[in-house]
VMD Tcl script that builds the backbone (N, CA, C; Angstrom):
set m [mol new atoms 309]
animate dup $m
set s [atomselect $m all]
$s set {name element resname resid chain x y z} {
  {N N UNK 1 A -55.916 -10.975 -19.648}
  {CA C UNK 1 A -54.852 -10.099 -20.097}
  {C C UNK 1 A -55.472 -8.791 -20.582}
  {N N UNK 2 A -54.810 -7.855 -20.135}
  {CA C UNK 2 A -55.275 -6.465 -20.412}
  {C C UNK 2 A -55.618 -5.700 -22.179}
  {N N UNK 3 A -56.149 -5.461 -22.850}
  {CA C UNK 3 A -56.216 -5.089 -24.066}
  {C C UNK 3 A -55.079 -4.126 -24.235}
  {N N UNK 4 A -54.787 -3.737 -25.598}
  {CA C UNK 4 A -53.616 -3.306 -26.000}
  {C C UNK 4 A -54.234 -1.419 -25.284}
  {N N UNK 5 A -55.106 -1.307 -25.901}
  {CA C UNK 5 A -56.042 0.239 -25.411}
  {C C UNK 5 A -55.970 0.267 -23.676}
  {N N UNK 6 A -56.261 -0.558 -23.227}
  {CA C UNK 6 A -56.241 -0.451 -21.369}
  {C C UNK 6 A -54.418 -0.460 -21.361}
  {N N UNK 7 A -53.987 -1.055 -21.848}
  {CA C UNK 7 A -52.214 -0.898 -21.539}
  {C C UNK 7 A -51.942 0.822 -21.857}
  {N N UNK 8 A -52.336 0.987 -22.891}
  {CA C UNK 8 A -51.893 2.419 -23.443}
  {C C UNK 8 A -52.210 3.301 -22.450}
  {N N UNK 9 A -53.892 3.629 -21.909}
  {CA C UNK 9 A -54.296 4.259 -20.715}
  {C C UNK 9 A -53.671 4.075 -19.393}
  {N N UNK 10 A -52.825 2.714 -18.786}
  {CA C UNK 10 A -52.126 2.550 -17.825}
  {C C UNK 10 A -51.227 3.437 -17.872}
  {N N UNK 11 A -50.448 3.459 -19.255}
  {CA C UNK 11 A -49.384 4.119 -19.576}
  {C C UNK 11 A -49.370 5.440 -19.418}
  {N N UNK 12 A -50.350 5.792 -19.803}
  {CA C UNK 12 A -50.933 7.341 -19.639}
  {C C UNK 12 A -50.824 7.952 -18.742}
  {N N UNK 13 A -51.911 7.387 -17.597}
  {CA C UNK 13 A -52.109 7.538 -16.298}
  {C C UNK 13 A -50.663 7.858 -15.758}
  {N N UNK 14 A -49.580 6.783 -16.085}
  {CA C UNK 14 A -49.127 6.786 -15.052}
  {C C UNK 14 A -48.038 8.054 -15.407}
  {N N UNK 15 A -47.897 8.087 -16.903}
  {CA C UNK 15 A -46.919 8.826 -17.419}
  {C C UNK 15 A -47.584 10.599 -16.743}
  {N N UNK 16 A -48.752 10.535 -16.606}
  {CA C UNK 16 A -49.141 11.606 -15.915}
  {C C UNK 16 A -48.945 12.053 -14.169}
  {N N UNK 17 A -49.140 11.178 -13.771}
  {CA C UNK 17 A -48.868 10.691 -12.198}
  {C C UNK 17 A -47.077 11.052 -12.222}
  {N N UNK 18 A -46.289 10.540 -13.152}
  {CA C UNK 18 A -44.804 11.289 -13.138}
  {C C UNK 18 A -44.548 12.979 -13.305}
  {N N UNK 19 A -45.444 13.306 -14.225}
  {CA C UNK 19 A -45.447 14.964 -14.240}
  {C C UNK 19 A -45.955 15.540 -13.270}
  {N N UNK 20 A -47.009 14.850 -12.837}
  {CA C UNK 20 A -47.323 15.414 -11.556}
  {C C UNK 20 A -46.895 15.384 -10.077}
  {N N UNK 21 A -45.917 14.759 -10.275}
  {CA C UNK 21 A -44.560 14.779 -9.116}
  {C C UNK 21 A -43.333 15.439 -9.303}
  {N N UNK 22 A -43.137 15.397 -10.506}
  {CA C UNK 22 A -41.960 15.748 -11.197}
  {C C UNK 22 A -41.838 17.256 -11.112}
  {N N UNK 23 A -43.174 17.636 -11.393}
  {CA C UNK 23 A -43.337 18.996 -12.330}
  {C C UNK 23 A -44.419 19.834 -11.388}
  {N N UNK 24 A -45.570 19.187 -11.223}
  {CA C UNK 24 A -46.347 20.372 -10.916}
  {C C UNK 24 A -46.544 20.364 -9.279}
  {N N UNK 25 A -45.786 18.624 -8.306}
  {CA C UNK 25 A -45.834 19.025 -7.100}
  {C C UNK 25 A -44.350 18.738 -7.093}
  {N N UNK 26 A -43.788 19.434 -7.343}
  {CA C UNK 26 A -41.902 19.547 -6.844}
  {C C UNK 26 A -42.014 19.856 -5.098}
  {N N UNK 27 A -42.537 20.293 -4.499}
  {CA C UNK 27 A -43.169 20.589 -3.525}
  {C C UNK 27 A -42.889 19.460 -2.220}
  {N N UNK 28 A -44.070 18.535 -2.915}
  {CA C UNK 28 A -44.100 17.327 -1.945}
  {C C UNK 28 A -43.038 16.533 -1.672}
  {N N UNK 29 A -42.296 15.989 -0.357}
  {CA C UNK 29 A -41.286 15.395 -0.197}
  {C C UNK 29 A -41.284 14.344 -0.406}
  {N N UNK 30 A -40.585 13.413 -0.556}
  {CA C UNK 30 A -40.672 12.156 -0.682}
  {C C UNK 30 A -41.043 11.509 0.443}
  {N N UNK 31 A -40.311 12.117 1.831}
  {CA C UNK 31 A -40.762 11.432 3.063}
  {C C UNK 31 A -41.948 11.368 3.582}
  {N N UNK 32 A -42.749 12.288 3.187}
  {CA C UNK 32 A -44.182 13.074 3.243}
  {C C UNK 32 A -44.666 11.848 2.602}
  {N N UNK 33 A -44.574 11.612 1.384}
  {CA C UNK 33 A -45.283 11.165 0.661}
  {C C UNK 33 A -45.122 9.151 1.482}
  {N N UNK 34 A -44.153 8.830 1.945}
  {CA C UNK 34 A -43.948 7.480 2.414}
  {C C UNK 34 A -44.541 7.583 3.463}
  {N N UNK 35 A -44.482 8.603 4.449}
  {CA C UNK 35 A -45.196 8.375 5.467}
  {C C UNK 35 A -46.647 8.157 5.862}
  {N N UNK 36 A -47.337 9.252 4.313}
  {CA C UNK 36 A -48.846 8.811 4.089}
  {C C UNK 36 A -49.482 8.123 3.600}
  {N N UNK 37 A -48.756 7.417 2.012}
  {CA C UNK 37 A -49.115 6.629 0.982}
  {C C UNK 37 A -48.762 5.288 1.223}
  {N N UNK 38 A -47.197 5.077 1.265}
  {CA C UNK 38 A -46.916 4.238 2.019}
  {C C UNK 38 A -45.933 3.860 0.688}
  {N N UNK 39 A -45.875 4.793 -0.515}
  {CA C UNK 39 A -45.012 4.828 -1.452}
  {C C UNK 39 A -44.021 6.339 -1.997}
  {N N UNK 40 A -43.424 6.528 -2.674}
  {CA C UNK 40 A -42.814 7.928 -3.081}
  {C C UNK 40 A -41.868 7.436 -4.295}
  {N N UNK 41 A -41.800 8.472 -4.776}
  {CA C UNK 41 A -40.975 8.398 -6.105}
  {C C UNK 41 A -39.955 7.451 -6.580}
  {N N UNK 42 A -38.907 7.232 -5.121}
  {CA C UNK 42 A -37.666 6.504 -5.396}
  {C C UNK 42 A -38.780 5.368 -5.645}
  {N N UNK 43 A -39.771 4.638 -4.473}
  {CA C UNK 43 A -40.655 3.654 -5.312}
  {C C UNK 43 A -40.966 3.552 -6.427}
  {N N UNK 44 A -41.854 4.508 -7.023}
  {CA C UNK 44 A -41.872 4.326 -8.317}
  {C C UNK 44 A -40.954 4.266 -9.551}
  {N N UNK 45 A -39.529 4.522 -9.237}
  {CA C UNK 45 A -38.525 4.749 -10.021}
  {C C UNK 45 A -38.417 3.021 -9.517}
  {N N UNK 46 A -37.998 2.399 -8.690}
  {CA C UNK 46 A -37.892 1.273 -8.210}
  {C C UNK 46 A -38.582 0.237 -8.971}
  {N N UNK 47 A -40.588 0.864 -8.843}
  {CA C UNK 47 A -41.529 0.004 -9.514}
  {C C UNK 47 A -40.527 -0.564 -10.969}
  {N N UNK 48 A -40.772 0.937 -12.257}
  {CA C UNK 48 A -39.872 0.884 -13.644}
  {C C UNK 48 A -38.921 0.162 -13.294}
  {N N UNK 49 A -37.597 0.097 -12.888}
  {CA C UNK 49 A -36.850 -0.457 -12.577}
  {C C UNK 49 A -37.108 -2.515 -12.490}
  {N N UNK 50 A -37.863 -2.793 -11.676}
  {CA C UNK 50 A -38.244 -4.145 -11.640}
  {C C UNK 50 A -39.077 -4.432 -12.748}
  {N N UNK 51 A -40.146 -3.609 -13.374}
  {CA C UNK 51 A -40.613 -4.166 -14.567}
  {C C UNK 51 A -39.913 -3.872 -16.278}
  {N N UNK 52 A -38.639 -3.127 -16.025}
  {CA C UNK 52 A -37.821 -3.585 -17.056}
  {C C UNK 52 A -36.879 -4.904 -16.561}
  {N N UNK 53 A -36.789 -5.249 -15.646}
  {CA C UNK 53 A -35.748 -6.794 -15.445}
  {C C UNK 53 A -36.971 -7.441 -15.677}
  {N N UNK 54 A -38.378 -7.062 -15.304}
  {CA C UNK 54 A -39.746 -8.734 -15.923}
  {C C UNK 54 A -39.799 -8.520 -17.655}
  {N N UNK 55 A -39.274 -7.704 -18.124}
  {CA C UNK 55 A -39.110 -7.590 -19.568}
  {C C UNK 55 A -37.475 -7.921 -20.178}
  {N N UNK 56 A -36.801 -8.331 -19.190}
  {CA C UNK 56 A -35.077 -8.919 -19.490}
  {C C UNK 56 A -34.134 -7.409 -19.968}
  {N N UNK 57 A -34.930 -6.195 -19.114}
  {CA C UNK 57 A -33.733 -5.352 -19.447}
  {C C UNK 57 A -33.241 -4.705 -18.000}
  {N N UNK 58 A -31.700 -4.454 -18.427}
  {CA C UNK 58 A -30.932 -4.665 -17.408}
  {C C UNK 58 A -31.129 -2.908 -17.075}
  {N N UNK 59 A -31.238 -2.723 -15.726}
  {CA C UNK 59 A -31.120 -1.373 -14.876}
  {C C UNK 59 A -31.190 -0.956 -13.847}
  {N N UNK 60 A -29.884 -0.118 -13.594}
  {CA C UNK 60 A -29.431 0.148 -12.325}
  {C C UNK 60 A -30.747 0.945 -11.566}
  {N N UNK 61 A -29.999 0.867 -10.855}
  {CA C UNK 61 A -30.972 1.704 -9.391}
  {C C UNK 61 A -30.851 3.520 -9.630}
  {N N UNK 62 A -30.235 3.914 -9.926}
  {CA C UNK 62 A -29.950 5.611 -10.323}
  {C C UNK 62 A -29.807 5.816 -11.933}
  {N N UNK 63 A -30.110 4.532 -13.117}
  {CA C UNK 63 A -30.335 5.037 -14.073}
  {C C UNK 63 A -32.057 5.183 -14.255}
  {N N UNK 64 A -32.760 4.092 -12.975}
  {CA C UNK 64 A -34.556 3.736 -12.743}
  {C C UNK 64 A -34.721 5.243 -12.935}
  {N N UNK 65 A -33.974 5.629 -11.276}
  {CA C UNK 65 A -34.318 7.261 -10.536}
  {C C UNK 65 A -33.972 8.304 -11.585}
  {N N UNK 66 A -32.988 8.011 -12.642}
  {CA C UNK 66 A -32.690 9.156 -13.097}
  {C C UNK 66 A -34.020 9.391 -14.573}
  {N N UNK 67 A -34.235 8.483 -15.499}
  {CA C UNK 67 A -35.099 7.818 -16.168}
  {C C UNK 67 A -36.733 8.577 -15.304}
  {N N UNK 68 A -37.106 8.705 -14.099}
  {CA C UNK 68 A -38.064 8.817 -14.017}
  {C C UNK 68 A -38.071 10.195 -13.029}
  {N N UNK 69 A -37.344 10.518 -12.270}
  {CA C UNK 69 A -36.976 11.669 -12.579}
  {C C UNK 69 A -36.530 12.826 -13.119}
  {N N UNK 70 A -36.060 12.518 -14.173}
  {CA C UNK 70 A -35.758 13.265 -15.369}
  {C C UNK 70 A -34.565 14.261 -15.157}
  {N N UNK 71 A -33.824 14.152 -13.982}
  {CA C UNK 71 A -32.629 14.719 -13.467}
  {C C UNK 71 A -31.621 13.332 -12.605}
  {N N UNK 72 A -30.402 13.343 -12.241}
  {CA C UNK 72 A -29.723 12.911 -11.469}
  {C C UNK 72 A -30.358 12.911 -9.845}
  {N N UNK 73 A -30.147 12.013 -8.666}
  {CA C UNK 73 A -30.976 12.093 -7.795}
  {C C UNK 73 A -30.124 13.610 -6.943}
  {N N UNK 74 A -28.771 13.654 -7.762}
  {CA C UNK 74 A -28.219 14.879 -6.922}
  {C C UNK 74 A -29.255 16.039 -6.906}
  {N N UNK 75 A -29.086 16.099 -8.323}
  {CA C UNK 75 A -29.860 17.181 -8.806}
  {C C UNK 75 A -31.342 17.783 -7.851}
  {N N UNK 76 A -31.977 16.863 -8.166}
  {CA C UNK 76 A -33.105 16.454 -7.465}
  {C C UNK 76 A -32.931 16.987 -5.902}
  {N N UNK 77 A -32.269 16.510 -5.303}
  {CA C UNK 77 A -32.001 16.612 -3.839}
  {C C UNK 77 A -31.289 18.098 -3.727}
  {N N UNK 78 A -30.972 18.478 -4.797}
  {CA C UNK 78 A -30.003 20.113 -4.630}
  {C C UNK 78 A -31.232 21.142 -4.595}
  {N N UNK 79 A -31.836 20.695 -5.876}
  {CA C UNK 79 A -33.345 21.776 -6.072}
  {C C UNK 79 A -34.369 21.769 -5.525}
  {N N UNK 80 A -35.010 20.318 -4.806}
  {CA C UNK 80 A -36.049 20.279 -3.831}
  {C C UNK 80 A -36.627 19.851 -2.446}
  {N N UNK 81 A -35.417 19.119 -2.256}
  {CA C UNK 81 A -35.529 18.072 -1.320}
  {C C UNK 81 A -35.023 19.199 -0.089}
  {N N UNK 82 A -35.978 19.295 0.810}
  {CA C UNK 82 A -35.658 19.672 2.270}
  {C C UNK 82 A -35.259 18.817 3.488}
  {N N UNK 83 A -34.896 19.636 4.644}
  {CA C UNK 83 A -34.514 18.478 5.617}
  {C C UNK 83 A -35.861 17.688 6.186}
  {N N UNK 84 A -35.890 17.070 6.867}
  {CA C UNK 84 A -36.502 15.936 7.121}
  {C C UNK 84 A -36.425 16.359 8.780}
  {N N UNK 85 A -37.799 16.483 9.383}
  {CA C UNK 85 A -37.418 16.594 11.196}
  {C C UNK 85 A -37.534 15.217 11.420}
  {N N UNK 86 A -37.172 15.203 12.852}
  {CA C UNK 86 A -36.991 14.065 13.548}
  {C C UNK 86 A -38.206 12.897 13.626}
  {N N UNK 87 A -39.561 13.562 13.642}
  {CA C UNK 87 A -40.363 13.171 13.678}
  {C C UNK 87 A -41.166 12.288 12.417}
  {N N UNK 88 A -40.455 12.881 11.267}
  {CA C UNK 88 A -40.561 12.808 9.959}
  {C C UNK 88 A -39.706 11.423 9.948}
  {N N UNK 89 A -38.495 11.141 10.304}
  {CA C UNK 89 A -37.674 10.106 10.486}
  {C C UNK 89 A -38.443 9.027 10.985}
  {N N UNK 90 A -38.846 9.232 11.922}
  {CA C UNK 90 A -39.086 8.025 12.872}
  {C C UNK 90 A -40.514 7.529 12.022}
  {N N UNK 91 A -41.552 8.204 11.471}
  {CA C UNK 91 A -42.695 7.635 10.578}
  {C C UNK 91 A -41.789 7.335 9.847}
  {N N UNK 92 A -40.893 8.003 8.797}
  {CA C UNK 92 A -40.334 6.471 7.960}
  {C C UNK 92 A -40.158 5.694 8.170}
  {N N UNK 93 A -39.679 5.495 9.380}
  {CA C UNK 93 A -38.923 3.879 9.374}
  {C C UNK 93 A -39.567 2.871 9.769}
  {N N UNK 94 A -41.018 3.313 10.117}
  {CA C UNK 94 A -42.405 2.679 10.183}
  {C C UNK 94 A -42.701 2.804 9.254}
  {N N UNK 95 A -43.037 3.160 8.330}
  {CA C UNK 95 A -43.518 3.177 6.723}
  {C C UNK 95 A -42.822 2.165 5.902}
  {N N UNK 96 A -41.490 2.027 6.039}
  {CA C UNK 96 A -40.262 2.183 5.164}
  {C C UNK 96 A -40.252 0.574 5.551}
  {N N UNK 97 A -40.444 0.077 6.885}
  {CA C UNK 97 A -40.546 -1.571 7.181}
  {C C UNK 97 A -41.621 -2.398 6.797}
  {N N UNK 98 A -42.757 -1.314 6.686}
  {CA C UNK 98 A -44.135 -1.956 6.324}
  {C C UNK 98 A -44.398 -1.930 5.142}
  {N N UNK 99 A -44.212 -1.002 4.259}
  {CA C UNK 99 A -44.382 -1.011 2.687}
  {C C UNK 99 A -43.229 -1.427 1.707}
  {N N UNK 100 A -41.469 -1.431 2.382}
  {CA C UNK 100 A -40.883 -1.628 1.364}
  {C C UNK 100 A -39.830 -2.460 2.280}
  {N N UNK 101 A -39.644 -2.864 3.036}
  {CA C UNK 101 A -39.047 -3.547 3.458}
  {C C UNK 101 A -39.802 -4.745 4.345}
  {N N UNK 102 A -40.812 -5.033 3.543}
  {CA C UNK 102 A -41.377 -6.412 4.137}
  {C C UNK 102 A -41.308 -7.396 2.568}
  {N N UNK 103 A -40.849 -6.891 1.881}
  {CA C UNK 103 A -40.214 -7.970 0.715}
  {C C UNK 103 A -39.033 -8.762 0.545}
}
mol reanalyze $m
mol bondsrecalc $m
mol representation Tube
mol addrep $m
């Protein structure tokens, strides 16, 4: 089991890894990011999401996204989110079967 100090630094890390999506690469798309990593934000809003139900607290799917996005996903999608080419599509849905839909 992890020490209370290595939990805090997880926390850190990751609470940094959110600003740095959030904030300093507003930039990077989400689809971009699934097609290379093989994860993206709504994931990680997803991740939070499942490890507050392994801690017995209850949360929706757009309070995860909103919680870790720090805006509504409208919002989000009004201020940064670009279109997506065709080509961009079709790697998701190869990404999208292999990393998040093989659970």
């Amino acid at each position: 089991m992890p020490s209370q100090q290595e939990i805090e630094l997880q926390a850190a890390a990751f609470r940094r890894l959110q600003k740095h999506l959030m904030e300093d690469r507003t930039d990077v798309q989400n689809i971009d990011m699934m097609n290379l990593a093989g994860f993206c934000r709504n994931c990680l809003s997803r991740w939070y999401q499942e490890a507050a139900a392994e801690q017995g607290i209850d949360m929706g799917k757009e309070e995860a996204r909103e919680l870790f996005y720090g805006m509504t996903m409208a919002e989000w999608k009004a201020n940064y989110q670009t279109d997506a080419s065709d080509a961009q599509k079709t790697a998701f849905e190869t990404a999208f079967a292999q990393n998040v839909g093989k659970g």
